[in-house]
C-alpha positions, -999 to 999 in steps of 0.1 A, spaced: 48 208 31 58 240 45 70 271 28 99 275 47 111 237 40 100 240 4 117 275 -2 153 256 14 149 227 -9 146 245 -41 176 271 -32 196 250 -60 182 226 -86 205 196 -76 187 198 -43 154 204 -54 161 167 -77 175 154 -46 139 157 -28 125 147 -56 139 117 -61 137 113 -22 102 114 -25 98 93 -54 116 63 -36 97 72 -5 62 65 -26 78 36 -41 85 21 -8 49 30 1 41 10 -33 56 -19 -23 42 -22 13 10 -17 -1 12 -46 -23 29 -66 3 -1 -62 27 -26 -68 -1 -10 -99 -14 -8 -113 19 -41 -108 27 -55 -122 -2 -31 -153 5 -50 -156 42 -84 -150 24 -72 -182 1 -66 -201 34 -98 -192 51 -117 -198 21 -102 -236 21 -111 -243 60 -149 -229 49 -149 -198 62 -175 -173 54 -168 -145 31 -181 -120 60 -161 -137 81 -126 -132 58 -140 -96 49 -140 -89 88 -106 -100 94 -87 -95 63 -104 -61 52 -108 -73 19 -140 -62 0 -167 -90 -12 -162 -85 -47 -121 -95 -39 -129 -125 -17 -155 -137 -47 -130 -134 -70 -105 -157 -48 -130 -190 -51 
């Protein structure tokens, strides 16, 4: 963040909690996203798994680590 921006945020403290709570539901939609993508991929992994794929195989196209896909059979 930039001076400038920061020093125009915090000119009052009802705007400086404004950004902050802007930015707290801005990492919260981050959060979600996040967990969206992750349970989603772990649902494909699931399906691969149960057509035999290989765990490279799911690792390659789902980015999910070994130790994850291991833990899915």
């Amino acid at each position: 963040m930039n001076y400038e921006r920061m020093e125009h945020i915090t000119q009052s403290e009802e705007e400086m909690w404004a950004y902050t709570r802007y930015m707290i539901a801005q990492c919260d939609r981050t959060a979600e996203i996040n967990f969206a993508i992750d349970k989603t991929s772990k649902t494909i992994a699931q399906n691969l798994l149960a057509e035999g794929s290989t765990p490279e195989f799911i690792q390659k196209n789902t980015g999910l680590d070994k130790e994850t896909i291991r833990q899915l059979t």
